[in-house]
ROPA-134275 format. One line per field, with one value per atom (N, C-alpha, C): residue number from 1; residue in three letters; chain; atom name; x, y, z. Coordinates in nm, 2 decimals. Layout:
REM ROPA-134275
k: NUM | ...
r: ALA | ...
c: A | ...
a: CA | ...
u: X | ...
v: Y | ...
w: Z | ...
END
This chain:
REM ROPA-134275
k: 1 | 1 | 1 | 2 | 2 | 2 | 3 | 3 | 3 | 4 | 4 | 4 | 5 | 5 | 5 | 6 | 6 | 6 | 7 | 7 | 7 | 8 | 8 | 8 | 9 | 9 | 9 | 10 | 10 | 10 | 11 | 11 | 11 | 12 | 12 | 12 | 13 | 13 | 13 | 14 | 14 | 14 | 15 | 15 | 15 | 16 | 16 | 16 | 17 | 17 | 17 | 18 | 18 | 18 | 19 | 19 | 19 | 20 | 20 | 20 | 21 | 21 | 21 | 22 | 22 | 22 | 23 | 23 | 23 | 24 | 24 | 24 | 25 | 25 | 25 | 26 | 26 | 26 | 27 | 27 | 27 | 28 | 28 | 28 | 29 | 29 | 29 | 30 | 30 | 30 | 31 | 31 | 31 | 32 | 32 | 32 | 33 | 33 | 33 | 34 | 34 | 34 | 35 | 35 | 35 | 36 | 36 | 36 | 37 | 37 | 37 | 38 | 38 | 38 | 39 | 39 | 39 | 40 | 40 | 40 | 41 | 41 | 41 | 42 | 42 | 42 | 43 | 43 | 43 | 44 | 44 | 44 | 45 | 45 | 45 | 46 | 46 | 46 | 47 | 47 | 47 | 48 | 48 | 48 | 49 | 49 | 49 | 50 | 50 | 50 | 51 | 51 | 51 | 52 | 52 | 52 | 53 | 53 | 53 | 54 | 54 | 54 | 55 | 55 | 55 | 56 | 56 | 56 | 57 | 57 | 57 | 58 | 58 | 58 | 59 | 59 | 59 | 60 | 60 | 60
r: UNK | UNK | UNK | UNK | UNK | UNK | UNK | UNK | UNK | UNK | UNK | UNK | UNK | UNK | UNK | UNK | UNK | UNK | UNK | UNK | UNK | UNK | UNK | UNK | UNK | UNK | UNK | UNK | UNK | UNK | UNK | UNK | UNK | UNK | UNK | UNK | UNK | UNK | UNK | UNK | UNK | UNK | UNK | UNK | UNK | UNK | UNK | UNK | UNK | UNK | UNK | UNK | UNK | UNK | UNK | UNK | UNK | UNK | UNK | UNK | UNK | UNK | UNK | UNK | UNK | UNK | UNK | UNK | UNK | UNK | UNK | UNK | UNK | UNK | UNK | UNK | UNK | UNK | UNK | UNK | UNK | UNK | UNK | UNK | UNK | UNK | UNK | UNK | UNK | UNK | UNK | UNK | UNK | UNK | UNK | UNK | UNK | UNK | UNK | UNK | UNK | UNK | UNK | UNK | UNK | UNK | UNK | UNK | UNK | UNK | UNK | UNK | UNK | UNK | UNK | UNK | UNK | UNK | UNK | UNK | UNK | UNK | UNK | UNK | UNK | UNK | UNK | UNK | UNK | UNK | UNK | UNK | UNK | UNK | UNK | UNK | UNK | UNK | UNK | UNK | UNK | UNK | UNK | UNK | UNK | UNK | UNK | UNK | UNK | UNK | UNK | UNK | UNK | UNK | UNK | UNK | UNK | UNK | UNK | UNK | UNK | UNK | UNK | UNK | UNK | UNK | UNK | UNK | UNK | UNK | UNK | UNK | UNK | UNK | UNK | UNK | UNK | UNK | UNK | UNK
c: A | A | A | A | A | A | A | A | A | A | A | A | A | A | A | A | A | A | A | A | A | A | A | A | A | A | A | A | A | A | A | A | A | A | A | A | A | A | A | A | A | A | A | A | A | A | A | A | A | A | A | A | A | A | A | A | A | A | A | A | A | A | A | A | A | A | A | A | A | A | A | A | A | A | A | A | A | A | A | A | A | A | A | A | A | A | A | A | A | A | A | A | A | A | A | A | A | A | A | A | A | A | A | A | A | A | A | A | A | A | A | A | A | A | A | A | A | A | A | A | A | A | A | A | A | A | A | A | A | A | A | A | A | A | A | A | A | A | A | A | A | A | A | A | A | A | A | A | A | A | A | A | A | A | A | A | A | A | A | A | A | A | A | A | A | A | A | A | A | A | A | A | A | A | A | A | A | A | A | A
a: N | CA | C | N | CA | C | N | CA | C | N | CA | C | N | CA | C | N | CA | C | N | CA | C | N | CA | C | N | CA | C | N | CA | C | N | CA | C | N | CA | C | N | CA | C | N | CA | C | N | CA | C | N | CA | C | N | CA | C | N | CA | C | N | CA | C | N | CA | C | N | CA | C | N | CA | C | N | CA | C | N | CA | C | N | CA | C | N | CA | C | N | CA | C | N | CA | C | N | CA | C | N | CA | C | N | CA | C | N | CA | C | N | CA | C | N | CA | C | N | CA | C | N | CA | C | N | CA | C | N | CA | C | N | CA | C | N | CA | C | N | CA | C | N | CA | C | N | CA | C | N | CA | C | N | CA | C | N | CA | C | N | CA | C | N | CA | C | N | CA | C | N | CA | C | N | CA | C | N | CA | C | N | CA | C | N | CA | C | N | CA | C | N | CA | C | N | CA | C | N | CA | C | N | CA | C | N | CA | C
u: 0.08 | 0.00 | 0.09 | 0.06 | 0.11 | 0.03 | 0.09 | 0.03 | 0.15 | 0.06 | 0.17 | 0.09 | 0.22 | 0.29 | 0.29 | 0.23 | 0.20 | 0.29 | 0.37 | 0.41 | 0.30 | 0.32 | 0.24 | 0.25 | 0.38 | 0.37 | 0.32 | 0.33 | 0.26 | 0.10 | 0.08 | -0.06 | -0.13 | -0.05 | -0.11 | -0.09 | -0.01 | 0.03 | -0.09 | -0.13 | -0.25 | -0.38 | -0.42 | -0.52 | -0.51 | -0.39 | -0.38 | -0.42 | -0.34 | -0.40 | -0.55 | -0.66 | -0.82 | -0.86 | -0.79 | -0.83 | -0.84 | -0.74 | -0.70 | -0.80 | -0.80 | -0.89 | -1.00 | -1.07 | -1.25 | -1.23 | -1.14 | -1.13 | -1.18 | -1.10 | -1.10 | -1.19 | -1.31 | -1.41 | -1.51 | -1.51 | -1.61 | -1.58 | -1.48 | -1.41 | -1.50 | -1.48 | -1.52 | -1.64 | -1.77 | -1.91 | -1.91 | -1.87 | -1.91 | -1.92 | -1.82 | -1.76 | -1.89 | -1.90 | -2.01 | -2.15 | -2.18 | -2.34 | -2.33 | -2.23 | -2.22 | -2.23 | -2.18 | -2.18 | -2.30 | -2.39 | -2.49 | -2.62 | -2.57 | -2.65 | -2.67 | -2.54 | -2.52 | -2.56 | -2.57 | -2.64 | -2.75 | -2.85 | -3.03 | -3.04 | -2.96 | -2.98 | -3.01 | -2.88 | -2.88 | -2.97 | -3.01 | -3.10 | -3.22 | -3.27 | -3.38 | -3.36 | -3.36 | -3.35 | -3.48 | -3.59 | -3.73 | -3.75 | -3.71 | -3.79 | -3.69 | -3.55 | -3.47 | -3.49 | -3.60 | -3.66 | -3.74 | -3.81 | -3.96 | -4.11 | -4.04 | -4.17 | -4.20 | -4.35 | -4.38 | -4.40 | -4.33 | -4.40 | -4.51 | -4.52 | -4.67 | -4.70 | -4.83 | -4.83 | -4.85 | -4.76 | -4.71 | -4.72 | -4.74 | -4.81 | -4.64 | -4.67 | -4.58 | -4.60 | -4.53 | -4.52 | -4.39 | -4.50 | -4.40 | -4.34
v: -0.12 | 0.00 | 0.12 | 0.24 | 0.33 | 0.44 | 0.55 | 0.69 | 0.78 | 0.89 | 0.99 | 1.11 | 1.12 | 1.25 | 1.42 | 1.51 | 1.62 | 1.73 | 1.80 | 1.86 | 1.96 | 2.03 | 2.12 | 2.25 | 2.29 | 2.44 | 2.39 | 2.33 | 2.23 | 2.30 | 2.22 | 2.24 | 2.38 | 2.47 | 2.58 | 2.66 | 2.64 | 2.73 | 2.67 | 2.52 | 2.51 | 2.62 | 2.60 | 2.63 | 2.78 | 2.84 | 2.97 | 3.02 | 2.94 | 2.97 | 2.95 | 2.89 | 2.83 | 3.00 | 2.99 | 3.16 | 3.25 | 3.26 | 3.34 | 3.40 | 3.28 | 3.20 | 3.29 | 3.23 | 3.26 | 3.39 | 3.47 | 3.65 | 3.70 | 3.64 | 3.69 | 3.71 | 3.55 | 3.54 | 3.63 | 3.68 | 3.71 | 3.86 | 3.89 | 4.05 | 4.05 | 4.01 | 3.98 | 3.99 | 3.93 | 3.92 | 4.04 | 4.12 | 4.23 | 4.35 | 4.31 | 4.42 | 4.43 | 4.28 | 4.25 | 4.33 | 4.29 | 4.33 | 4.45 | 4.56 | 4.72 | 4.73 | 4.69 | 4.75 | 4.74 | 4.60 | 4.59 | 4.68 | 4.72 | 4.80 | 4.96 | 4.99 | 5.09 | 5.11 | 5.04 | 5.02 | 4.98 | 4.89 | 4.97 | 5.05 | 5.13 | 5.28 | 5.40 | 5.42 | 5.47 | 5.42 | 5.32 | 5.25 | 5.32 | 5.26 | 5.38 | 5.44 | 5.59 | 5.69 | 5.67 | 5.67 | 5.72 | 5.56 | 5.43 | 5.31 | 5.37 | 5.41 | 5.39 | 5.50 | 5.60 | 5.67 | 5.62 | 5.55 | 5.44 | 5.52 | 5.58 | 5.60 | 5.48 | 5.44 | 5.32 | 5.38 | 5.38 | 5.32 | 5.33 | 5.40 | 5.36 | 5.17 | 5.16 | 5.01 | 4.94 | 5.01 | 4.92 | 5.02 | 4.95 | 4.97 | 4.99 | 5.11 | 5.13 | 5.07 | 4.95 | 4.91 | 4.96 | 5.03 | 5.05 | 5.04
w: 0.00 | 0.00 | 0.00 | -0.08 | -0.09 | -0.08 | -0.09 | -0.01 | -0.07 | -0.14 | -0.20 | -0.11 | -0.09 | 0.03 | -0.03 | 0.02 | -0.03 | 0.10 | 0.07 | 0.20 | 0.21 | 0.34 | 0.35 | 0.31 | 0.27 | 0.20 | 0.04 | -0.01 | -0.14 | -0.14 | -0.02 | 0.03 | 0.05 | 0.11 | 0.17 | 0.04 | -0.07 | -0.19 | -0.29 | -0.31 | -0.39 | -0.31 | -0.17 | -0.11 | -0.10 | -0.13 | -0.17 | -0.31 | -0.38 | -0.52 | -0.53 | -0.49 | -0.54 | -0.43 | -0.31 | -0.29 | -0.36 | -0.45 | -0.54 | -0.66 | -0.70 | -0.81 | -0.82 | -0.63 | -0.61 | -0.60 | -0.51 | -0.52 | -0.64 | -0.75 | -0.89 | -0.94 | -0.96 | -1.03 | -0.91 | -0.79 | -0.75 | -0.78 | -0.84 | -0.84 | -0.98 | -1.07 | -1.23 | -1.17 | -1.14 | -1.12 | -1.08 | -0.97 | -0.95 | -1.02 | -1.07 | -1.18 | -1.34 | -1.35 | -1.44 | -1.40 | -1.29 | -1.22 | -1.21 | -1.16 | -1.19 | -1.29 | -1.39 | -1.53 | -1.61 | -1.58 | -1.60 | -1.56 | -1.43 | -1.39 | -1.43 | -1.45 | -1.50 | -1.62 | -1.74 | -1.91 | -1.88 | -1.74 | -1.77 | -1.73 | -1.61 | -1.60 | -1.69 | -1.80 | -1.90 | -2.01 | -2.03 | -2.16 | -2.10 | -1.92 | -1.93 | -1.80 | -1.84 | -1.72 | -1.67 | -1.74 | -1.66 | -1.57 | -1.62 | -1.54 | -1.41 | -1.38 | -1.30 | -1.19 | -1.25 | -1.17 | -1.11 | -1.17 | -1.10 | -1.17 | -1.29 | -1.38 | -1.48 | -1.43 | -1.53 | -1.69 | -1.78 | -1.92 | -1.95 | -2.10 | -2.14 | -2.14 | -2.07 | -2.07 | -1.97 | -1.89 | -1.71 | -1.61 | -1.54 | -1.38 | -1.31 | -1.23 | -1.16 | -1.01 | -0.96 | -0.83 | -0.70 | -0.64 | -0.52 | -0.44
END
């Protein structure tokens, strides 16, 4: 029976890098959802007011 051996600075430098990783992609989503947010702002000034549209019901 064998068993492959991982030291631990091995270990703490993978478990650092998937840190790294998640920082990243949650830095990117954020960055995404501002931006997104910011282009239906400007697409429509009046809904981001909370003026309904001809058509729709303004809910408060």
């Amino acid at each position: 029976m064998t068993t492959e051996s991982t030291s631990l600075p091995d270990l703490y430098r993978a478990n650092l890098g998937l840190a790294l990783h998640a920082m990243d992609r949650r830095q990117q989503a954020c960055q995404r959802a501002g931006e997104f947010e910011r282009l239906n702002a400007a697409a429509s000034p009046a809904a981001s007011r909370g003026v309904a549209r001809k058509g729709e019901q303004h809910v408060a």
